[in-house]
C-alpha positions in Angstrom: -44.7 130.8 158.6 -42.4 127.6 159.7 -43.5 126.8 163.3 -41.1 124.7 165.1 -40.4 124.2 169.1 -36.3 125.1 168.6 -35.1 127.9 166.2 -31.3 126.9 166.1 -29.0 129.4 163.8 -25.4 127.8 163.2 -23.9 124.6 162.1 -21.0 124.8 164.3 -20.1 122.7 167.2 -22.5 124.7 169.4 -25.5 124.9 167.3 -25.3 121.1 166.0 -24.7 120.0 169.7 -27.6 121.7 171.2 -29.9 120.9 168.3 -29.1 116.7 168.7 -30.3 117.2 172.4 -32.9 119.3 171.6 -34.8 117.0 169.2 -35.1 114.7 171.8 -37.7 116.8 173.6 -39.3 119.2 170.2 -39.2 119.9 166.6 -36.4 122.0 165.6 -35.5 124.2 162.7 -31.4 124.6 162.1 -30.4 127.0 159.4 -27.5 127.6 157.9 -26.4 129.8 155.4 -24.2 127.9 153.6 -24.2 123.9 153.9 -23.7 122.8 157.5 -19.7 121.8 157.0 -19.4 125.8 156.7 -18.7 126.8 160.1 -14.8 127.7 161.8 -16.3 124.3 163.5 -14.8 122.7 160.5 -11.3 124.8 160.5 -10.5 123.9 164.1 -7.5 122.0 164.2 -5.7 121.9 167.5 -8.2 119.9 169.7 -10.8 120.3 173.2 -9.1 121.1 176.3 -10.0 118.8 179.3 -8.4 117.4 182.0 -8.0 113.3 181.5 -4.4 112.5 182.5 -4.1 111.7 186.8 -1.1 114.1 186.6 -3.5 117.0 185.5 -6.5 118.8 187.8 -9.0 120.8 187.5 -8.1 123.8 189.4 -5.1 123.7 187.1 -6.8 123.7 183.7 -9.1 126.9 185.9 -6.1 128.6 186.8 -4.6 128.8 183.1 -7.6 129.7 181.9 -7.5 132.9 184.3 -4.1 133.7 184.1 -4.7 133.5 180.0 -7.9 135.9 180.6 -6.0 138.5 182.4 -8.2 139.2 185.2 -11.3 139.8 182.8 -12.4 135.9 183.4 -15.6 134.9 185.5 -13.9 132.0 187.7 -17.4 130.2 188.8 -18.4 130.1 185.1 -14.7 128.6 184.3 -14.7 126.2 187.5 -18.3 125.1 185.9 -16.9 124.7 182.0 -14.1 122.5 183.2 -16.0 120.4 185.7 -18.2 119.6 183.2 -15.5 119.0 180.4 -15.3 115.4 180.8 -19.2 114.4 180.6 -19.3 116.4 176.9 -16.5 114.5 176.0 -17.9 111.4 177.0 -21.1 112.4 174.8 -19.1 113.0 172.2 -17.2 109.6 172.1 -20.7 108.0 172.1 -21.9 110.0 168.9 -18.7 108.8 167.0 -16.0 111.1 167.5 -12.9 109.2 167.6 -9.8 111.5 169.6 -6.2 110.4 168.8 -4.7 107.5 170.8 -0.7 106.7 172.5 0.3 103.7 170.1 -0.8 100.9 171.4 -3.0 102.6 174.3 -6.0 103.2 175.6 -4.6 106.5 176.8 -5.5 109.7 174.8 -2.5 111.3 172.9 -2.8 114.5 174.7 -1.3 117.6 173.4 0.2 121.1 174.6 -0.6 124.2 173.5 0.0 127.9 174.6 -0.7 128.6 177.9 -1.2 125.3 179.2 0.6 123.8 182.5 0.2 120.4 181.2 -0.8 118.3 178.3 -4.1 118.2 178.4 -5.7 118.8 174.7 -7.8 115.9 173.3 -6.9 115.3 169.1 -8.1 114.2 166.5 -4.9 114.0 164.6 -4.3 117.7 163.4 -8.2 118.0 162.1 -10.3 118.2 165.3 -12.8 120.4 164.3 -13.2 118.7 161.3 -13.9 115.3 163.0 -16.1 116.8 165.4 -18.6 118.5 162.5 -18.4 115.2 160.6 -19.6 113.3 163.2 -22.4 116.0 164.5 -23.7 116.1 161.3 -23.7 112.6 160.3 -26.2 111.9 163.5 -28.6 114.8 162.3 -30.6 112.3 160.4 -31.3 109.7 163.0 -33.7 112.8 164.6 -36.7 113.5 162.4 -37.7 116.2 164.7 -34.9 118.0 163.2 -35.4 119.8 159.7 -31.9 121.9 158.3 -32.2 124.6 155.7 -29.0 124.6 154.5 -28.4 128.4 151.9 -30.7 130.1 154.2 -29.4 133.4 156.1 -31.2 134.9 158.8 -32.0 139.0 158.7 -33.6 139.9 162.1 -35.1 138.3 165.3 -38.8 139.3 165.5 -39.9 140.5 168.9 -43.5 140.6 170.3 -45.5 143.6 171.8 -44.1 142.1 175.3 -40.1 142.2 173.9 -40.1 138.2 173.9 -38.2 137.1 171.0 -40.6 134.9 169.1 -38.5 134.0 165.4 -36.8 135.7 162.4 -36.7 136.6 159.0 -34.7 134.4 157.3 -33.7 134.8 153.6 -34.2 132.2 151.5 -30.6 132.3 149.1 -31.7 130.3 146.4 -35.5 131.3 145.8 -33.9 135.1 147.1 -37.6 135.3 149.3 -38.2 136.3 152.8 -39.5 133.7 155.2 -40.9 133.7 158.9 -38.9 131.3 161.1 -41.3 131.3 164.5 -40.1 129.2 167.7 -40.7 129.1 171.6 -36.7 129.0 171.9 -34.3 130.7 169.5 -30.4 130.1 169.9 -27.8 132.2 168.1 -25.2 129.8 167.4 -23.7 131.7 164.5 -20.0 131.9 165.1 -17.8 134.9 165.3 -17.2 137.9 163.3 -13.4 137.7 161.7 -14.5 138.7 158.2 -14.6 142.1 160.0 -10.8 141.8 159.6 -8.8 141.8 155.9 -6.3 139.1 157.0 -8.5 136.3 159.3 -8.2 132.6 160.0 -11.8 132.4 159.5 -14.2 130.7 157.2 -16.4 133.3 154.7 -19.5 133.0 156.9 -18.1 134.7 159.7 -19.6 137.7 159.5 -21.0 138.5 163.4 -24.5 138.0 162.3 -25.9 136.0 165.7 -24.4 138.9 167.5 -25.4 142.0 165.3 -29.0 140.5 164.8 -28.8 139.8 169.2 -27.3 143.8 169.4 -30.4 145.0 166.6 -32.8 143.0 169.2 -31.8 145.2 172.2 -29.4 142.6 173.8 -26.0 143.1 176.1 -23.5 143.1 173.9 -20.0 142.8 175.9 -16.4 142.8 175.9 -15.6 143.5 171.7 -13.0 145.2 172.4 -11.2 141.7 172.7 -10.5 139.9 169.5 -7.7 137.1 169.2 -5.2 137.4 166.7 -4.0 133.8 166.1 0.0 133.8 166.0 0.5 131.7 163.2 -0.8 132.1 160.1 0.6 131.0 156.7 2.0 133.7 154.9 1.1 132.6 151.0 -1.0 134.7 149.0 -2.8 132.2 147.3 -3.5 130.2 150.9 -6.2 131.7 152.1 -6.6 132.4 155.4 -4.7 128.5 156.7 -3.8 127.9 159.7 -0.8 126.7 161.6 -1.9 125.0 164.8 -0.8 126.3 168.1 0.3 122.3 168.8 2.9 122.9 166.2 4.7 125.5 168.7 3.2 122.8 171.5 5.6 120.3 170.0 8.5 122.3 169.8 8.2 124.4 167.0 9.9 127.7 167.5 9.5 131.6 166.1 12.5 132.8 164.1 13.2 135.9 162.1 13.9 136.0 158.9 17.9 135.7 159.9 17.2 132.8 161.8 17.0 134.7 165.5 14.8 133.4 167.8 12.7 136.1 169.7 10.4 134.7 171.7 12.5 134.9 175.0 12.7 138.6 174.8 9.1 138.7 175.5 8.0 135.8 177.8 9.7 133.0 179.9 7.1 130.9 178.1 8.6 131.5 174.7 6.4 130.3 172.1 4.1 128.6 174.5 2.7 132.1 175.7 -0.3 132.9 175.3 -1.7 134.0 172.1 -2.1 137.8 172.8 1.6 138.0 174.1 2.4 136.2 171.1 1.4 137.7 168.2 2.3 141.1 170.0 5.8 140.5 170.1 5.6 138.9 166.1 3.5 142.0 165.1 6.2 144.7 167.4 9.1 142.5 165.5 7.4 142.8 161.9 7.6 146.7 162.5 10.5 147.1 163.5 12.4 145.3 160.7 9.4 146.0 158.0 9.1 142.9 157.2 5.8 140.5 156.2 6.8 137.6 157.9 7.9 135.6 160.8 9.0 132.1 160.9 8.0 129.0 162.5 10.9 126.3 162.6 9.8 122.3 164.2 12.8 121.0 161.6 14.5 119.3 164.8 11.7 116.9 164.6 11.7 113.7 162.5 10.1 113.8 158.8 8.1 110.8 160.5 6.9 112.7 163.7 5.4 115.3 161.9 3.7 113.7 159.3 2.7 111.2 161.7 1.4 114.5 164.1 0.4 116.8 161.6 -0.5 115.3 158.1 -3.0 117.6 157.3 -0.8 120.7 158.0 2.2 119.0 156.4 0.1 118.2 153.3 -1.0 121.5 152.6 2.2 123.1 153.4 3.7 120.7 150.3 0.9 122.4 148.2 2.9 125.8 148.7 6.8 123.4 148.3 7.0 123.8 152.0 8.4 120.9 153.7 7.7 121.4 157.0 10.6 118.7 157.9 13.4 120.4 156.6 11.7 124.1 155.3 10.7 127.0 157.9 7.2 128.2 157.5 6.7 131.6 157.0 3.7 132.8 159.2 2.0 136.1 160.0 -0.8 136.7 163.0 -4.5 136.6 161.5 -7.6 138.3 163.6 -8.9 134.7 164.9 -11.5 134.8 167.8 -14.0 137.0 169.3 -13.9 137.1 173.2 -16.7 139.3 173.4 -20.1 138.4 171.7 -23.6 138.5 173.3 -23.8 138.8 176.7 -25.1 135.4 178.6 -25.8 134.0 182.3 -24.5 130.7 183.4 -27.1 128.8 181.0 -27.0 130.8 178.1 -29.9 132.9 178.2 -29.2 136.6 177.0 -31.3 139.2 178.2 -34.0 139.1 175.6 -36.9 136.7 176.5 -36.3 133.4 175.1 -33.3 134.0 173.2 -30.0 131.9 174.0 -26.6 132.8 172.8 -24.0 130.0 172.5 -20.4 129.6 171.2 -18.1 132.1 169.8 -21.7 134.3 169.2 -22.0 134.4 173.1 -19.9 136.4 175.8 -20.0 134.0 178.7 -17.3 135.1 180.8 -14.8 132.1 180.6 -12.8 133.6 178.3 -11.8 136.6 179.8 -10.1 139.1 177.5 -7.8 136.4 176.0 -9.2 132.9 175.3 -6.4 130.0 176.4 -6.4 127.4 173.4 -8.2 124.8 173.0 -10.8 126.2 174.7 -13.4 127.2 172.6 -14.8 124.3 171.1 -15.2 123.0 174.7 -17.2 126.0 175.5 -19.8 125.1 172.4 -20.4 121.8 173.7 -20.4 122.7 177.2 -22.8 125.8 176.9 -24.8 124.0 174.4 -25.5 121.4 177.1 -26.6 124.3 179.5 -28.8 125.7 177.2 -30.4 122.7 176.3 -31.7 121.9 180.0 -32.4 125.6 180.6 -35.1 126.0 177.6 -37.0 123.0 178.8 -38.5 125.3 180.6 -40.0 127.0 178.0 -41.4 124.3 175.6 -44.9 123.8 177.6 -45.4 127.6 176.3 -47.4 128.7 173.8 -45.9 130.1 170.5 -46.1 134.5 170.4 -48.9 135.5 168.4 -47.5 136.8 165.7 -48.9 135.8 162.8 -50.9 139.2 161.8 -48.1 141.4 163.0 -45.1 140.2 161.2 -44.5 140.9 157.8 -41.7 139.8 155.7 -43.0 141.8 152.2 -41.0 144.8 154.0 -37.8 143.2 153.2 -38.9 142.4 149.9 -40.4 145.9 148.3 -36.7 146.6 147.0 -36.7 147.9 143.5 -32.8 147.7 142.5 -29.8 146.2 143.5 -26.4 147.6 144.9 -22.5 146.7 144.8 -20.8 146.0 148.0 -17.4 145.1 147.3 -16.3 149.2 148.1 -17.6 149.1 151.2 -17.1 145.6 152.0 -13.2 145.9 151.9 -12.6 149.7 153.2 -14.2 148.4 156.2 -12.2 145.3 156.7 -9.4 147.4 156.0 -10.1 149.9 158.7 -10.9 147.3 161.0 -7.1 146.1 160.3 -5.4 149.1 160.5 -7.0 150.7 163.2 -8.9 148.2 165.4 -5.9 145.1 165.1 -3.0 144.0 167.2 -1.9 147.7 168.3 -4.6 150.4 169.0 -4.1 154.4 169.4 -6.4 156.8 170.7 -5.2 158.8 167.0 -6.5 155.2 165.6 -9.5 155.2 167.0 -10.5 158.7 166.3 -9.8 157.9 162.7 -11.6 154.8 162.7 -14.8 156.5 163.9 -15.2 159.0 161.9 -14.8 157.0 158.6 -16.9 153.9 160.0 -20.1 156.6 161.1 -20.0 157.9 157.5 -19.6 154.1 156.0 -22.3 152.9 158.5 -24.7 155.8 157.5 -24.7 154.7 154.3 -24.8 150.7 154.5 -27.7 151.2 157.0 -29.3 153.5 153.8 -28.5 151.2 151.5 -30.2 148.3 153.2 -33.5 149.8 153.3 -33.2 150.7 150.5 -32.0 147.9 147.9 -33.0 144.2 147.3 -31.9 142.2 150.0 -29.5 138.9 149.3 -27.0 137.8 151.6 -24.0 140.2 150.8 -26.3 143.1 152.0 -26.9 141.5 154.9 -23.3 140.4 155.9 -22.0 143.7 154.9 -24.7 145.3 157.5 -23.5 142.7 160.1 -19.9 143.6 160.0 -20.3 147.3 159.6 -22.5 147.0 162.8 -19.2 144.6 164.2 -17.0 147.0 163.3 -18.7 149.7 165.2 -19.1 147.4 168.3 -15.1 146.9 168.3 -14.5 150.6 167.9 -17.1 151.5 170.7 -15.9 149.1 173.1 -11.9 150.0 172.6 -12.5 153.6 172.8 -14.1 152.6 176.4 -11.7 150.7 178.0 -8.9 153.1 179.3 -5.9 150.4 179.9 -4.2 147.4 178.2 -5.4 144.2 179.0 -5.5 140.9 177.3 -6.3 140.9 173.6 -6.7 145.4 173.7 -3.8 146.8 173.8 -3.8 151.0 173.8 -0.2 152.9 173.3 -1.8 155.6 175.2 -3.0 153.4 178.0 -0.3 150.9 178.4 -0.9 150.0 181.7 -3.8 147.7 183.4 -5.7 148.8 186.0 -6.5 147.4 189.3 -10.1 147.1 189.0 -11.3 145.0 186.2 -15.0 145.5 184.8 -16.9 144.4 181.3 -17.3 146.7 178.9 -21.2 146.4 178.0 -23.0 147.9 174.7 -26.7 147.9 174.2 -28.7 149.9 172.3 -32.1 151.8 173.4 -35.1 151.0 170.7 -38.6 150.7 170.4 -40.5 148.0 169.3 -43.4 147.8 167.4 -45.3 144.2 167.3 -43.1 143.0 164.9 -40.0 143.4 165.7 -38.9 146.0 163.5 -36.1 148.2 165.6 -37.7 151.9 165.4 -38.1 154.0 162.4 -35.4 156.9 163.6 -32.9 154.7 164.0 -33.3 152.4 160.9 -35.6 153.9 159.1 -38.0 150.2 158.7 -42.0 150.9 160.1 
């Protein structure tokens, strides 16, 4: 049993943000389940939306954000993320994290991306999210209160008799043993779910686990319907899953075919600065119409000097694949990117479960709206993080749950064999990209189902059945992902945002979440009921 004040899962920008402030006021456990770099944190590369220029306001950077979240957005919780934008910022400069300058300026170099009305993206040069996690985790030591466990991969939350979430069972990789993780405040900061999809800008860890464990535990889970394809994607088979910033197109960069047409203009007065759902619509309705794998992306009016200067890491890697971005076109394709939808949360975080929180991409908070507007994502981590953090303070002065003679962790362990994944693993990250991607059917759907009942069936069996190590319980997570999509798509009867039906091609007036929870019962443990799972 590790006791701690603050059970923080996820080394992303969220998790590592809330668990800094948190150690100011109680101990606090952060896992991870690979080392704490491994997070889409660490892939980010555009920047943080926030309004610093005097030409640029507030309500502006709100109303992008709505028109980006077609009508699906909650505006007081936007008005609050962007309102508060330039505080986390601030906080963020004082840990260390040094945002690209003008030339000789005190002036940030502010970017444009899709969507935007005005320049108003903060950069680190072209490796943002990389900067950020650097400098997150190089203040983790100056807190003792914090202790990381990096290669450990939480299972389940554990729930009392009451329903309050108390901990989880976490697997140990390395030793391959279960441990207890209990904590008056547990925050799923775990990231999004894009290994669900075959082709994904995402990092391997990805896997929905804060929000299948949340969905397990009885939580709201809403809006999964909406998942972001990111437009531009490098098209190389040995680059896996590398992204090509939305600042490239923000810069001038525009979307050719592979005769050199540009497109773009046939589908939005924006061009290639609309946002990302319209965008990789039209490159996805272009690629089948020509059968073709590839777009490309064309900034070769720009100076050899501008973009190495703007992009060095991008340009770099492109050279690793003989691409010169200064006189070569890139070939891109769209990759599933972002999860709208997650765990349902108020205006601080909390989820509907006693004492759980929900943060980051893991958490539906409402600002996105069923498409996210770049660059604002990793502003929603540090702003929700903040949130969070003040909200639990109410909790510390608690007692931990008495759990100690209910929960048992030798129920995960009393496997006698092992079992392949890989089968499963890729049929349903194959389903998920034929059926649940850019372009959905109602024929899709129906097809999807009825393969993804019987593959679910027989993951769930497997589970209880096998040893547990961490590709069990990734494969359970995105099975249980997978499902969530499919629900939540075969609910919403229109086209809107990142969902788009054939059959339902229009949008309807009234706009609503779509909200999936599941009915269990709960012994002292925490163990979801018998029936359903087939765990005591």
């Amino acid at each position: 049993m590790i006791k701690s004040d603050y059970l923080v899962i996820g080394s992303g920008i969220a998790g590592l943000s809330f668990a800094l402030k948190a150690a100011k006021k109680g101990t606090v456990s952060l896992i991870t389940k690979r080392k704490l770099f491994d997070s889409s944190t660490g892939r980010a590369q555009g920047g943080v939306a926030c309004v610093t220029d005097n030409l640029d306001t507030f309500n502006e950077h709100v109303q992008d954000t709505l028109i980006s979240g077609a009508g699906l957005c909650d505006k007081e919780m936007v008005e609050k993320m962007v309102k508060e934008a330039p505080d986390r910022i601030k906080e963020l400069i004082e840990l260390g994290v040094k945002f690209t300058k003008k030339d000789d300026s005190h002036d940030f170099d502010l970017g444009l991306e899709g969507g935007h009305g005005k320049r108003r993206v903060l950069h680190a040069g072209d490796v943002t999210g990389g900067e950020i996690e650097k400098v997150l985790i190089n203040n983790v030591p100056k807190f003792k209160n914090i202790t990381v466990y990096e290669e450990y991969t939480a299972i389940d939350l554990i729930l009392d008799s009451r329903g309050v979430c108390c901990g989880a069972y976490v697997l140990n990789n390395d030793k391959e043993n279960i441990e207890i993780f209990q904590s008056k405040v547990i925050v799923l900061a775990c990231g999004g779910s894009g290994k669900t999809y075959l082709y994904t800008s995402n990092p391997d860890v990805a896997t929905g686990d804060g929000i299948a464990m949340a969905y397990r535990a009885g939580a709201d889970i809403a809006n999964m319907e909406f998942v972001q394809f990111h437009p531009t994607c490098l098209y190389n088979s040995e680059a896996k899953s590398f992204l090509i910033s939305e600042a490239v197109r923000g810069e001038g960069a525009i979307l050719r075919l592979k005769n050199g047409e540009r497109f773009m203009d046939k589908y939005s007065s924006q061009k290639e600065l609309a946002p990302r759902d319209i965008v990789a619509r039209a490159i996805d309705t272009e690629l089948k119409a020509r059968r073709e794998s590839f777009v490309y992306l064309d900034i070769t009016s720009k100076s050899r000097d501008f973009i190495v200067r703007r992009f060095p890491n991008i340009y770099s890697k492109c050279l690793e694949y003989a691409i010169d971005m200064a006189k070569d076109m890139i070939p891109v394709i769209p990759a599933a990117h972002f999860f709208c939808g997650g765990v349902k949360i108020e205006e601080n975080g909390r989820t509907d479960v006693k004492n759980l929180y929900a943060i980051g991409e893991t958490s539906c908070s409402g600002v996105h709206g069923a498409n996210r507007l770049a660059s604002n994502s990793l502003l929603e981590g540090i702003v929700y993080a903040d949130r969070a953090y003040k909200d639990s303070l109410k909790l510390l002065d608690r007692q931990h749950s008495k759990i100690e003679e209910n929960a048992d962790n030798t129920l995960y362990a009393s496997r006698n064999h092992a079992t392949a994944y890989m089968h499963e693993w890729e049929e349903i990250r194959r389903l998920a990209w034929s059926y649940l991607g850019i372009y959905r059917s109602n024929e899709k759907l129906l097809k999807a189902k009825k393969r993804i009942d019987v593959l679910k069936n027989e993951i769930d069996k497997y589970f209880v059945q096998a040893s547990i190590s961490v590709d069990s319980i990734e494969l359970r997570n995105i099975a249980c992902i997978a499902e969530l999509i499919l629900r939540s798509a075969m609910i919403r009867k229109e086209s809107r945002g990142l969902h788009f039906n054939v059959d339902y091609p229009f949008m309807l007036t009234e706009t609503c979440d779509t909200i999936l929870n599941i009915n269990i019962k709960e012994d002292v443990c925490g163990f979801v009921s018998k029936e359903k799972y087939g765990h005591n």
